[in-house]
C-alpha positions in Angstrom: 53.7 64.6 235.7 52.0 62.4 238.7 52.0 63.7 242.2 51.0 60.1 243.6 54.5 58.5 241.8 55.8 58.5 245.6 56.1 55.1 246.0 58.5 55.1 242.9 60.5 58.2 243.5 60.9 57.4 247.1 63.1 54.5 246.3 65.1 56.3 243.8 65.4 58.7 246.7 66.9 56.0 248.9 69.0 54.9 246.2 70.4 58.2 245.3 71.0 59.4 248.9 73.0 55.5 249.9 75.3 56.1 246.2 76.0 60.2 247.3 77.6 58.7 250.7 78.9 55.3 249.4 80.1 56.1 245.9 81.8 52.9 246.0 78.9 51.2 246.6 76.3 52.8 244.1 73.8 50.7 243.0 70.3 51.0 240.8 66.8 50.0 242.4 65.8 46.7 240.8 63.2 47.0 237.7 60.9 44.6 240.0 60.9 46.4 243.2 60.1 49.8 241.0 57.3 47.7 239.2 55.9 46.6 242.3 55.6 50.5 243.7 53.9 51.5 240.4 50.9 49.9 241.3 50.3 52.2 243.9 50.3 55.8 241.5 46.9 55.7 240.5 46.0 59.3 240.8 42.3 58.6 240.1 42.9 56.9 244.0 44.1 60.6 245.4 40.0 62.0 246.6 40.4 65.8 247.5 37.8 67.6 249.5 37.7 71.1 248.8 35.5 71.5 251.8 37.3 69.6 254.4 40.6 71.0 253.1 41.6 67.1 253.1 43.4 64.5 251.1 42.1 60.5 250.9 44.5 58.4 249.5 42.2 55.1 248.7 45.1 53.1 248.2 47.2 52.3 251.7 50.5 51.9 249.9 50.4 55.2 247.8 52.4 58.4 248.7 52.6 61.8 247.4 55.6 63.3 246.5 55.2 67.0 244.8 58.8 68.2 244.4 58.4 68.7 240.7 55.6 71.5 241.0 55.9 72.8 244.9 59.0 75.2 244.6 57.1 77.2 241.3 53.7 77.0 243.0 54.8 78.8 246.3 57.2 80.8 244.4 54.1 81.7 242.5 51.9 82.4 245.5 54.3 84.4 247.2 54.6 86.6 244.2 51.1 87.4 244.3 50.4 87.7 247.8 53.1 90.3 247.9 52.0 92.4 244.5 48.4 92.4 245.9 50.2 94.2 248.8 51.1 96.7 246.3 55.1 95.6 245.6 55.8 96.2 241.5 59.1 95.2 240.6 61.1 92.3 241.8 63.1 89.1 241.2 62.5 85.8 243.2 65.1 82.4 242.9 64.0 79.9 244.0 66.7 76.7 242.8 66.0 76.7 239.5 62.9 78.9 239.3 62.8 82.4 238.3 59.2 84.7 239.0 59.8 88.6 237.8 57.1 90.4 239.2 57.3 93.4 236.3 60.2 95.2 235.5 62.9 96.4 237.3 62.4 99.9 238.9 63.9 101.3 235.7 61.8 99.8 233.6 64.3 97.5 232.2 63.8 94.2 231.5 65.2 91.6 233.9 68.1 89.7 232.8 68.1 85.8 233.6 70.2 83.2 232.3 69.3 79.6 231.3 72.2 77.4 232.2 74.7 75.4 230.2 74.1 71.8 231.1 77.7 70.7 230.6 79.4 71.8 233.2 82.8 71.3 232.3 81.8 73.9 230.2 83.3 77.6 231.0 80.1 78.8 229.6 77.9 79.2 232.4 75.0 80.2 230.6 73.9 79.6 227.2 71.4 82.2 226.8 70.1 85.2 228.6 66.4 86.3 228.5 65.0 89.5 228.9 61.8 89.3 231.1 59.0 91.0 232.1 56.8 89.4 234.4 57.5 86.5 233.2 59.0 83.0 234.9 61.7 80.9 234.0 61.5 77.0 235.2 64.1 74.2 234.2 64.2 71.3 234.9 67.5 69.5 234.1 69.9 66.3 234.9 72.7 67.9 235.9 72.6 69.4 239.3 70.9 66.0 241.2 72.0 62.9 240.3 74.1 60.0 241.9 76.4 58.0 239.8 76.7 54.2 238.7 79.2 52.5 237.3 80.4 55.4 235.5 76.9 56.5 234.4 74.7 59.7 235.9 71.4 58.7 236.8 69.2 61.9 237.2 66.6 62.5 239.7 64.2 63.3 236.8 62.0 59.6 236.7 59.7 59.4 233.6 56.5 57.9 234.9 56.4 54.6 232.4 60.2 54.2 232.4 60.4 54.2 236.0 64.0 55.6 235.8 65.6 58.5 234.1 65.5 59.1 230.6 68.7 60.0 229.1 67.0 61.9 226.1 67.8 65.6 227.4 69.8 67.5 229.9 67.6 70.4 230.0 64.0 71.6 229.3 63.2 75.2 230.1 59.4 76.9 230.5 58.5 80.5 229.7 55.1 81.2 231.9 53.2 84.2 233.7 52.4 81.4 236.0 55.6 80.2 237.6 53.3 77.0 239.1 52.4 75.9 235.5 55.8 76.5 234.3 57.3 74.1 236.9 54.7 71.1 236.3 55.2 72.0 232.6 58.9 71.6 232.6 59.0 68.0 234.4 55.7 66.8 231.8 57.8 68.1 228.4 61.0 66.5 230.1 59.2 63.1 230.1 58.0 63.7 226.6 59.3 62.8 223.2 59.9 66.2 221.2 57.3 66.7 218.7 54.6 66.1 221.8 56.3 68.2 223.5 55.9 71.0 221.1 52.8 70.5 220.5 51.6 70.6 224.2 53.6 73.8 224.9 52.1 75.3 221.4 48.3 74.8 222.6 49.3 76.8 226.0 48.6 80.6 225.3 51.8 82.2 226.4 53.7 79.5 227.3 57.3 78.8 225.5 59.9 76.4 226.1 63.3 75.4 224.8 65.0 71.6 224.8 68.7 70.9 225.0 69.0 67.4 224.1 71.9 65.3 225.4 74.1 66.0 222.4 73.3 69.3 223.0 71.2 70.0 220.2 68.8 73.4 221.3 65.1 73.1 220.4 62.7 76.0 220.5 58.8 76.9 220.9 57.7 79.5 217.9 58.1 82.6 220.4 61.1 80.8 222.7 63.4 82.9 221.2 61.9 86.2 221.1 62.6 86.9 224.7 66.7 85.9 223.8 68.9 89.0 224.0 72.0 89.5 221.9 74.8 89.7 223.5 
């Protein structure tokens, strides 16, 4: 996952918002204008000062663009700013990103579902967790994408691609931290499944589950001790 990939995503961006209004005329950003905007995502270029509280971007032509980590980071900090003012059980959605702070009043778990990706399917959900403190990030193809001569094209972009890869429709993140769990879910997306694994595997409490495009489910070793029976 690469915060300076602006100059890429932006175009998709474009793209995607021109096909949602002009289906008609849907089209897909030229291979050579999206290698041209790669140059510009070295994120060795992006110079923070702590001190200053500012960002240097070294390279004129670079841009940030932090959708895949900003709703699960604020979602995060909001959920601690409000249990250090003493709150102990709640539930926050935010699109896609689920932070429990505890239980519920009754000490139950909290119930959350990860969705079915086909959804033609009268099977909203596929499974339902049972959390406790916990979040629940996905990140998937099939809520934002335009369409192109009968294909979908995601707004998922792997970073050497440069367009969406068609190898899942979901990846979901168990996480205490609901900002890790969000950059997490857009990294494993954009990885093949065995590194996938192993990433998530070297993360202490961190779990995740794959639904590939045939919709063949892949778990984490502790994925699926948080799945209820129904």
């Amino acid at each position: 996952m690469n915060v300076a990939m602006g100059s890429v995503l932006s175009i998709w961006h474009e793209y995607r918002e021109a096909g949602l209004k002009h289906p008609e005329q849907a089209q897909l950003p030229p291979q050579e204008e999206l290698e041209e905007a790669a140059k510009h995502m070295d994120i060795r270029k992006m110079v923070i000062d702590p001190e200053k509280k500012t960002v240097y971007l070294e390279d004129p032509d670079m841009s940030l663009d932090v959708g895949a980590i900003a709703k699960g980071y604020a979602a995060e900090m909001a959920s601690r700013k409000v249990e250090e003012a003493g709150l102990k059980h709640a539930l926050i959605s935010v699109g896609g990103n689920i932070r429990c702070i505890g239980t519920k009043p009754d000490g139950q778990k909290w119930v959350v579902g990860v969705q079915n990706p086909d959804t033609t399917s009268g099977e909203r959900y596929l499974h339902r967790l049972g959390l406790d403190g916990m979040s629940l990030v996905t990140s998937g193809t099939y809520q934002r994408y335009y369409t192109v001569d009968g294909v979908n094209y995601h707004h998922i972009i792997h970073p050497k691609l440069l367009k969406p890869w068609d190898r899942y429709s979901s990846v979901s993140i168990l996480s205490a931290d609901s900002g890790m769990a969000d950059a997490l879910a857009t990294a494993v997306f954009n990885m093949e499944l065995e590194d996938g694994k192993k990433l998530i595997e070297s993360q202490d409490g961190v779990e995740a589950m794959w639904i590939e495009a045939d919709g063949t489910e892949h778990y984490s070793s502790g994925f699926q001790n948080d799945m209820l029976n129904d």
